[in-house]
N, C-alpha and C positions, 0 to 999 in steps of 0.2 A: 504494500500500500504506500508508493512513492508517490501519489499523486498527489497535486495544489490543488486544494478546491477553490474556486472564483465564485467571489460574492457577489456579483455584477452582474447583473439581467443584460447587458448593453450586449447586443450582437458584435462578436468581431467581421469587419468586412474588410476583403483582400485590398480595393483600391477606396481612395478618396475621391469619389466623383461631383463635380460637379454641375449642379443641374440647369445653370445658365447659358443661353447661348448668346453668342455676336450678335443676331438675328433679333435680339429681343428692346436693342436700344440701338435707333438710325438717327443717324447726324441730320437734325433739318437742311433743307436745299435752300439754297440762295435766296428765291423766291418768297421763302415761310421766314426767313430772318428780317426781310425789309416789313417795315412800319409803315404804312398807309397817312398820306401826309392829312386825311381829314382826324384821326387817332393822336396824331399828335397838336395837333390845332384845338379839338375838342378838349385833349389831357390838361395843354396851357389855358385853356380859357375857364376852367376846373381850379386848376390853382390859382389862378385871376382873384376870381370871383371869390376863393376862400381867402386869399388874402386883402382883400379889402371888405369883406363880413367882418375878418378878425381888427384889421386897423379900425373899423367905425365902433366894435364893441367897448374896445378898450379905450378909445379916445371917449366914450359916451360915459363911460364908467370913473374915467381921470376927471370927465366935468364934474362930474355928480359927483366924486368927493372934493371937489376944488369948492365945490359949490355948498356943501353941507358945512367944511370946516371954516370956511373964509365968507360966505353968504354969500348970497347975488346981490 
């Protein structure tokens, strides 16, 4: 009775395969890279318009405490 016993359920397998191929991730084509100039016109006119929501909030907010601690 020379034998190891092995406390491990884990199958031993011969190689380490794996299950991913080349096949599964393709480099976009030139075509799929370029941005559409209306996409980009849309995206700037998006942060436009949040940046001057955000400029009139804040300057409405510096009047009204200019105007609570100093009075109109």
């Amino acid at each position: 009775m020379k034998q190891t016993a092995s406390h491990s359920n884990t199958p031993v397998f011969a190689e380490n395969h794996s299950c991913t191929k080349p096949v599964l991730y393709q480099h976009p084509t030139a075509e799929e890279m370029q941005v559409s100039r209306w996409a980009i016109f849309w995206a700037n006119a998006k942060d436009f318009a949040i940046f001057i929501a955000t400029a009139f909030v804040i300057w409405f907010v510096i009047t009204l405490a200019l105007v609570y601690f100093f009075g109109g």
